[in-house]
C-alpha angles and dihedrals in degrees: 000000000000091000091047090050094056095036087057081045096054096056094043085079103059086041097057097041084051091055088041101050096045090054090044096058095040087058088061110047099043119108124255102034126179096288099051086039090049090053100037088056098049086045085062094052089056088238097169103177094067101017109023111137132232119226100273086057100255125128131268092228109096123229096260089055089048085050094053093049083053097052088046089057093041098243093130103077122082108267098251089052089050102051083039082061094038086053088049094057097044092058098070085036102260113143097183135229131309113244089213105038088030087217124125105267092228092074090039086059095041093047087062100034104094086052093056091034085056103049082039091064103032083058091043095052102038090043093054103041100037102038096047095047085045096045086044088059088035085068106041094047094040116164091018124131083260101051090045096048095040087049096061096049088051097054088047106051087037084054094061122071111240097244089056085056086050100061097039084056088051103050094046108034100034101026114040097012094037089204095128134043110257093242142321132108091250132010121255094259094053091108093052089059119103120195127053091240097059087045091041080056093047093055098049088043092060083038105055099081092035087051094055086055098046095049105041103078100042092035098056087046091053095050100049092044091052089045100047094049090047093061098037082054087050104061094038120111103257093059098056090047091057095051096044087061097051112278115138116251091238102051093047083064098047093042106040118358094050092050105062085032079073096057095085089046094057095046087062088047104090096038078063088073091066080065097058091061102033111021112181112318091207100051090055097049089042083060106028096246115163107230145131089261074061095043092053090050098051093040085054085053107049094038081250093168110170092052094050092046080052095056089038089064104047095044089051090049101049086044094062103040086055094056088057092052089050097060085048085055097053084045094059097045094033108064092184087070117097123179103220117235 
């Protein structure tokens, strides 16, 4: 176990430095970086004593002063000695600053960690202990009115991104039925309640749209995977074996079938992990939840490097440690499984 460990660590290194240099170059290369947004910007504002144009449409700035704006964002340096630098920095956990809030990004990520750290868990727990007991009674009701019924909600709503859910929820349930806030992650009066339970209500108030989104996708996906494997492992010999010398139906399921049903399950575990940090850009910014899905798609936006080579990181990290965990995961249901020494 111990060897396995070290040998998948080892090679969590090249691969994040793979993820990190090809976003990093691509940072670089795109068009429309901090600067042009910064003056494009400014242009718009009709800030003319720093962007107004000349006739033929240039700048006023002159090229030393681009240059200089260039040096203070660090643009000026070749690609390779930049993310050298970038590297440099990460390793003693310094993200940098952000060129449009002008904050370490450290503290931008950690502001909006507990938001995405709480959606991230709600999804991971309800996935997990709702879809696998679902999927268990799927398969042993198959072709049931409740299979079939249940079925067909599963493959629609697996059918429909979460971001499109969103705005149908929206535009029944907050803005004609006016039964849900439109969007936050709490409501403007959060701070003038008292007691935890009336700002625990608060929260789950403003959770509960966000949350169907969330869950649809990977929770459809989790149930039919549970079912389908049940009822391969149900018809499977061993099973029948099992049965024809005495064993209750019931408890060769519990003992033996449920139990490598619940291989392919623990393979999607630890990918689980990548959720907790980032959560959907789209269904933050859908709803207005400040998060750190929300932070990435602003920062995008706005060129905001150093904030999306931030987020970057730390997804890549926590992807790869999770896939790590997963294969510790098939390794603890599935007993066929041996690390080498």
């Amino acid at each position: 176990m111990l060897s396995y460990f070290l040998r998948r660590m080892a090679l969590v290194i090249p691969t994040f430095l793979g993820i990190t240099i090809l976003i990093f170059t691509i940072t670089r290369f795109v068009p429309g970086g901090p600067v042009e947004r910064m003056l494009a910007n400014m242009q718009a504002q009709g800030d003319g004593a720093a962007a107004m144009t000349s006739a033929g449409g240039n700048s006023a700035l002159s090229e030393d002063q681009i240059a200089e704006l260039n040096a203070f964002y660090g643009l000026d340096k070749p690609a390779f000695e930049a993310y050298t630098e970038w590297l440099g920095k990460l390793m003693v956990l310094d993200l940098g600053e952000s060129t449009r809030y002008y904050e370490p990004v450290s503290e931008m990520i950690a502001e909006r960690l507990p938001v995405s750290l709480f959606y991230g868990g709600m999804t991971f727990f309800i996935s997990y202990f709702i879809s696998i007991p679902l999927g268990y009674y799927k398969a042993l009701k198959h072709g049931s009115v409740f299979d079939s019924g249940s079925s067909v909600l599963i493959f629609v709503g697996y059918a429909l991104p979460g971001y499109v859910v969103g705005v149908l929820l929206i535009t029944l349930f907050s803005y004609h039925l006016e039964w849900f806030p439109m969007g936050g992650f709490v409501g403007d009066d959060f701070d003038d309640y008292e007691t935890f339970v009336e700002r625990a209500k608060d929260v789950m108030w403003h959770a509960v749209l966000p949350l169907i989104c969330y869950l649809i996708g990977d929770f459809a996906t989790l149930t039919m995977t549970m079912k389908n494997n049940l009822m391969e492992n149900l018809s499977s010999d061993y099973i029948r074996t099992a049965i024809a010398k005495g064993l209750p139906f019931k408890k060769a399921v519990r003992k033996h079938a449920l139990r490598n049903s619940l291989i392919p399950i623990a393979s999607h575990f630890g990918n689980s992990l990548l959720f907790f940090m980032t959560g959907s850009f789209l269904i933050e910014v859908i709803f207005n939840i400040d998060g750190i899905g929300l932070l990435g798609y602003e920062s995008i936006m706005e060129r905001d490097y150093p904030v999306v080579m931030g987020i970057v990181a730390i997804n890549a990290a926590m992807l790869l440690v999770g896939n790590i965990i997963s294969d510790m995961c098939v390794a603890l249901v599935d007993p066929r499984v041996k690390f080498g020494a």
